[in-house]
C-alpha positions as CSV (number, residue, x, y, z in Angstrom):
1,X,-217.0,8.5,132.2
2,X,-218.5,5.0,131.6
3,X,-220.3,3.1,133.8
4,X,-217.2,0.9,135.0
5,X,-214.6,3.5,135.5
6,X,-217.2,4.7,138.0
7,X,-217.1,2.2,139.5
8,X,-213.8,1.5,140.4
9,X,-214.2,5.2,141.4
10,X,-216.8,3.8,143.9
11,X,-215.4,1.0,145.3
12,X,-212.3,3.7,146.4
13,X,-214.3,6.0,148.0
14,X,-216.3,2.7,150.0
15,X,-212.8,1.6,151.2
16,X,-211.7,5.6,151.8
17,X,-215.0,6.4,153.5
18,X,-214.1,3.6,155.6
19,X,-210.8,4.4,157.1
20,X,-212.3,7.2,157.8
21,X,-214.8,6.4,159.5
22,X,-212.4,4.5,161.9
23,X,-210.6,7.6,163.1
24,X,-213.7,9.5,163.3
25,X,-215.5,6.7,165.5
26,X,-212.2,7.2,167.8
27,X,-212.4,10.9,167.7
28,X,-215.8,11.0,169.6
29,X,-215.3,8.0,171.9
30,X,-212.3,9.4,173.1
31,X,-213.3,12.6,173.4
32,X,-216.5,10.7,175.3
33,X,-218.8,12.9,173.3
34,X,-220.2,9.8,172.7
35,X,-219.9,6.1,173.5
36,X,-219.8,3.2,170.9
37,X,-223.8,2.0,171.2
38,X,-224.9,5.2,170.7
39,X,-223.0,5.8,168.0
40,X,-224.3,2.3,166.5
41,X,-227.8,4.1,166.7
42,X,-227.2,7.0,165.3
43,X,-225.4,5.6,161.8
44,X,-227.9,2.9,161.0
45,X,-230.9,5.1,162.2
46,X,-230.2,8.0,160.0
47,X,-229.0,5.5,157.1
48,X,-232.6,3.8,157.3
49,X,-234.4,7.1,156.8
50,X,-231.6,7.7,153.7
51,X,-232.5,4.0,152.4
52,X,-236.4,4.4,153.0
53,X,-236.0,8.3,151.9
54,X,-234.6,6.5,148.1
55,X,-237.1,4.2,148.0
56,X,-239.6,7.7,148.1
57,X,-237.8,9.1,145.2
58,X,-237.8,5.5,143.3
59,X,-240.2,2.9,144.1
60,X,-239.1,-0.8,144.2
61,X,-241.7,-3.0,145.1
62,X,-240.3,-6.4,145.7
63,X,-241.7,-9.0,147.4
64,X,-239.1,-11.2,149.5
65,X,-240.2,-14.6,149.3
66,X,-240.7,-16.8,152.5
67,X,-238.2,-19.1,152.7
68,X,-235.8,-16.2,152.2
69,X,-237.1,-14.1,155.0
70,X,-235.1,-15.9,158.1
71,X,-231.9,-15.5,155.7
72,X,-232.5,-11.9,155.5
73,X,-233.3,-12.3,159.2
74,X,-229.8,-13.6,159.8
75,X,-228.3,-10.9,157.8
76,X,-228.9,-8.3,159.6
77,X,-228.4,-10.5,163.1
78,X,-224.5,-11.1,161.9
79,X,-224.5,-7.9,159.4
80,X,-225.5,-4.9,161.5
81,X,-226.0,-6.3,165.2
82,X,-223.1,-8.3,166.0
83,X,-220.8,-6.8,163.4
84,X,-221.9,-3.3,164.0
85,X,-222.0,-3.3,167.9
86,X,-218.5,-5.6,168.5
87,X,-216.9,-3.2,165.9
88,X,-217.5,0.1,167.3
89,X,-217.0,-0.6,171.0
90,X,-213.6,-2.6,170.1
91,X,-212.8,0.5,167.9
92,X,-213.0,2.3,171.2
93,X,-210.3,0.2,172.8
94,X,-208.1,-0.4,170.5
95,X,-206.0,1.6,167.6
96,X,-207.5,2.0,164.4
97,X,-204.5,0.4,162.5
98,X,-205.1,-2.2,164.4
99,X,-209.2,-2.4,163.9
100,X,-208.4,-2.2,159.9
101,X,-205.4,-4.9,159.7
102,X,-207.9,-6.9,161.5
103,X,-210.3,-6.3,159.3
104,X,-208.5,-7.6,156.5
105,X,-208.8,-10.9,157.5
106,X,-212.1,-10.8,156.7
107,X,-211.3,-12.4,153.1
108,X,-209.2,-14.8,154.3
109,X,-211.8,-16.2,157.1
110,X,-214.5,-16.0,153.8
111,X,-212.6,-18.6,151.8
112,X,-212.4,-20.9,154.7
113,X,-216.0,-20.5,156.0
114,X,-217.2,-20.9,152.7
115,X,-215.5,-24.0,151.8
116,X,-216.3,-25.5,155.2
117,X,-220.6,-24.5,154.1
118,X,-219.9,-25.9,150.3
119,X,-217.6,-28.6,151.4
120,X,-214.7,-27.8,149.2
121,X,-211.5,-29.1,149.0
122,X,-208.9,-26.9,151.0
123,X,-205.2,-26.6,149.8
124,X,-201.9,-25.8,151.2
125,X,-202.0,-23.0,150.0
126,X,-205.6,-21.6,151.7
127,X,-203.9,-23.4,155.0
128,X,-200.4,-21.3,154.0
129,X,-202.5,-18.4,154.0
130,X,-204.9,-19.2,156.6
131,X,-201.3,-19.5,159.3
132,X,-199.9,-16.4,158.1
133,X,-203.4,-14.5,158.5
134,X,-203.7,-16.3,162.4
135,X,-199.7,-15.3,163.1
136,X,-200.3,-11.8,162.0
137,X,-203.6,-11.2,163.9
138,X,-201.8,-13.1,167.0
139,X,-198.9,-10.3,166.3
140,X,-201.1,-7.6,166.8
141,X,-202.6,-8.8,169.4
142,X,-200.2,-9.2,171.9
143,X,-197.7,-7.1,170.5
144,X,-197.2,-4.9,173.5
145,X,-198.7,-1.0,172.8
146,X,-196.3,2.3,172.8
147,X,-199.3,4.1,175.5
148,X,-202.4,3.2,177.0
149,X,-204.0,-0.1,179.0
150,X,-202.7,-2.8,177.5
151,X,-205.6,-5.0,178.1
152,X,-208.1,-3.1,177.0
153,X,-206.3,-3.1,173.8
154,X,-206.6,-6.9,173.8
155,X,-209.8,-7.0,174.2
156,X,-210.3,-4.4,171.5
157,X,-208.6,-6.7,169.4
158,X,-210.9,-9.8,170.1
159,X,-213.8,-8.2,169.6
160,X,-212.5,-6.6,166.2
161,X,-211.6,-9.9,165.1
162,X,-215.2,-11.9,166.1
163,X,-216.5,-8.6,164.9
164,X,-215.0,-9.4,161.1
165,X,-216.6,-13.7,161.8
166,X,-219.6,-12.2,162.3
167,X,-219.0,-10.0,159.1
168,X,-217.6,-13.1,156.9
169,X,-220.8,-15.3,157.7
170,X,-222.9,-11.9,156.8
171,X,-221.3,-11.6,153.4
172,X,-221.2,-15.4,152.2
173,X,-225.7,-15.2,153.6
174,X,-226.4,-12.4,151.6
175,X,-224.4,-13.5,148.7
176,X,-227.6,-15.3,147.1
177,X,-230.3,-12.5,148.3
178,X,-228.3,-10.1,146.7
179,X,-228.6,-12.1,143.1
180,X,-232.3,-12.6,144.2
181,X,-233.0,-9.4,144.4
182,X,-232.6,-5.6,144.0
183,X,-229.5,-5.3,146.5
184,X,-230.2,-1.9,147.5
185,X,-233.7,-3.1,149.1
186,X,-232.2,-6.1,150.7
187,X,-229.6,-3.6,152.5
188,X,-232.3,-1.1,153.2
189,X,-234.4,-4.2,154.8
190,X,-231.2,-5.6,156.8
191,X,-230.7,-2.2,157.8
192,X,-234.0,-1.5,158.7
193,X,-234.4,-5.1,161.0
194,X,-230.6,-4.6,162.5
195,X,-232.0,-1.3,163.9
196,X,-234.5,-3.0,166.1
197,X,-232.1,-5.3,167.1
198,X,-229.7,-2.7,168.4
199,X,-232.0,-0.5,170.0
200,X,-232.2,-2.3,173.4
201,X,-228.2,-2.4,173.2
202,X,-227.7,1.4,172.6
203,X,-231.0,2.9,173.5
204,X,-229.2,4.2,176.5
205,X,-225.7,5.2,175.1
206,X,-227.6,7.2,172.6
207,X,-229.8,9.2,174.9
208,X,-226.3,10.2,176.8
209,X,-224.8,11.5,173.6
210,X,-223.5,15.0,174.9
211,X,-224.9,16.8,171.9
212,X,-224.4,20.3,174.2
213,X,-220.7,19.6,173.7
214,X,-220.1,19.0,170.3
215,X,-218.6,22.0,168.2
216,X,-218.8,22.2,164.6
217,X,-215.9,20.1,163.8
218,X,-217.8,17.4,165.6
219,X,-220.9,17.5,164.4
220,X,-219.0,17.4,160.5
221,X,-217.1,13.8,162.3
222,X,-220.6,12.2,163.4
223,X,-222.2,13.0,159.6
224,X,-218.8,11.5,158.2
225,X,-219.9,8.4,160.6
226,X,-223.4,8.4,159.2
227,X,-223.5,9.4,155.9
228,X,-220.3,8.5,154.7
229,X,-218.6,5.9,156.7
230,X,-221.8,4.1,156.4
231,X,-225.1,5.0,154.0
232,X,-222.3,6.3,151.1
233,X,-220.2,3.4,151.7
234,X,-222.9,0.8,151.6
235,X,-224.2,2.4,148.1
236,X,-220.9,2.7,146.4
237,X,-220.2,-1.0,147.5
238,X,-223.1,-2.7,146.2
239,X,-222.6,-0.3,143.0
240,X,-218.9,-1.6,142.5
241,X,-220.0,-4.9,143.0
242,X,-222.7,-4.7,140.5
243,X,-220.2,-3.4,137.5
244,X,-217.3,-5.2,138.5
245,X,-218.0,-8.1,140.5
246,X,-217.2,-9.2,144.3
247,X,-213.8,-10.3,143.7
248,X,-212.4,-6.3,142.0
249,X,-214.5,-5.4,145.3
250,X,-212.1,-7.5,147.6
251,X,-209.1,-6.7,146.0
252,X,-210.1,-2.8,147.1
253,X,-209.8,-3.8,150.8
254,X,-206.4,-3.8,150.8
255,X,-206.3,-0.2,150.2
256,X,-208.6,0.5,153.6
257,X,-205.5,-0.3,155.9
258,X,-203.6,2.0,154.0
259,X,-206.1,4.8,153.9
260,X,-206.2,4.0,157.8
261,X,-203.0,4.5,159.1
262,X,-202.1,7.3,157.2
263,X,-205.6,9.3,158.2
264,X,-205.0,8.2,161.8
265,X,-201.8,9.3,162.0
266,X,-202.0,12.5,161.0
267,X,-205.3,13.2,162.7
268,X,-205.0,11.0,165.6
269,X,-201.0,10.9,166.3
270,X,-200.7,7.1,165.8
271,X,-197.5,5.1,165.1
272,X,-196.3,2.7,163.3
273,X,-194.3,0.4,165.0
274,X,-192.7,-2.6,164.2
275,X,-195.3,-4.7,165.4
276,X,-197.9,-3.5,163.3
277,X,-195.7,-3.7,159.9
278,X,-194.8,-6.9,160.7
279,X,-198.4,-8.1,161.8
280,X,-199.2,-6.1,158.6
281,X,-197.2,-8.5,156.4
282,X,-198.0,-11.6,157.5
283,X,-202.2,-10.7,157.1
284,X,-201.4,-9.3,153.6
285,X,-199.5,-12.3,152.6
286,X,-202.4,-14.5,154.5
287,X,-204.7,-12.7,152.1
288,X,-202.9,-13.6,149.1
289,X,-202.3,-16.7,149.4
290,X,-205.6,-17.7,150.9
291,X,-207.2,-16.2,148.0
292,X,-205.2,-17.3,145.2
293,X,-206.0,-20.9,145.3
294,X,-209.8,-19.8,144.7
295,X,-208.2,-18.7,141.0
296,X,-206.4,-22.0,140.8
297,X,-209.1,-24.1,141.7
């Protein structure tokens, strides 16, 4: 198999480890086995002894220049901090179709954000787009849930979608570090600084982890978390990318909601409702159009 049907192969798996790793992170918070902070230390801990554990096996020595040091600094702030702490404690309010639909508007919010930095021209169409993604999102928002508190849901939701902001400013800063450099040591560097920066956030939520508690099928949900849902993911992403380019990479998002309604409800008993395929259409349609002016262009 060549080096491009890998791959695609890759950038499958990053979106199916994914949704995956959305019903697991449920699994344990509602269980309370363990609470979202925590959680946040124990996936980007153990993936910074998997980064700094390849370096070990291959050496890459690269020096990252100065001026591109409070850029990396800003990665992990928006990468890993923000984006990592908002999403797993509004995972553990709201449903995980919702978290992933949400999610998805992560392209859309990229092609306005980064026309707004590079002072582009924006067309009807990214505005089109950009309305449908906003009426979908506001759809799942308010749409009113079959069970559980209704407002914690909401603010699920809202922290979900400043959670995928945060995420769209990450990916359009790291864009030109990761031509710069070797991309697996500017993850394994953002990963290492967004550790530090959680710590004081989850230092407490991790020590209350009820590791007494967990049976075997639990302890195989937190190492889907870890080394799946995030070192595994990270590495097939940045290897898709590499052989195929960011934009084959984004098309492959749309197959995370997907993944992540059908896992969640089998495993966690989830419906689809109206609401949601409705909110679904409009953000899928937002995508599209939003994105297909950047072809036009």
């Amino acid at each position: 198999m060549n080096k491009r049907s890998l791959a695609h192969f890759a950038l499958l798996f990053t979106n199916l480890f994914f949704a995956i790793n959305i019903s697991a992170v449920k699994h344990l918070t509602n269980l309370q086995l363990a609470l979202p902070f925590g959680i946040n230390v124990v996936r980007v801990g153990v993936s910074v002894i998997l980064f700094w554990f390849l370096y070990l096996l291959k050496p890459v020595n690269i020096h990252i220049e100065k001026e591109d040091r409070k850029r990396l600094f800003f990665c992990a702030v928006t990468g890993i901090a923000i984006n990592q702490l908002l999403f797993l404690k509004g995972l553990s309010l709201t449903y995980p179709i919702h978290a992933s639909l949400l999610m998805l508007t992560t392209p859309i919010l990229i092609v306005f954000i980064a026309a707004w930095i590079l002072k582009e021209r924006i067309g009807w169409l990214k505005i089109a787009g950009l309305a449908l993604g906003v009426a979908g999102a506001t759809v799942l928002i308010l749409g009113r849930p079959a069970s559980g508190n209704g407002n914690e849901v909401i603010w699920g939701d809202v922290m979900i979608l400043i959670n995928a902001i945060s995420y769209t400013f990450y990916f359009i800063l790291v864009k030109p570090l990761m031509l710069k450099y070797d991309p697996i040591v500017v993850i394994r560097w953002i990963f290492s600084i967004g550790l530090f920066l959680i710590l004081p956030f989850g230092w407490v939520q991790f020590t209350e982890i009820q590791w007494p508690l967990f049976t075997g099928i639990d302890y195989l949900i937190m190492t889907l978390v870890v080394f799946t849902g995030t070192f595994l993911a990270y590495v097939f992403n940045v290897y898709g990318i590499k052989y195929l380019g960011a934009s084959v990479a984004g098309f492959y998002i749309y197959t995370q909601p997907v993944f992540a309604a059908i896992i969640a409800m089998i495993f966690l008993n989830e419906t689809l409702t109206m609401y949601k395929l409705i909110a679904a259409a409009l953000i899928f349609s937002g995508v599209f159009l939003a994105n297909k002016t950047v072809k036009n262009a």
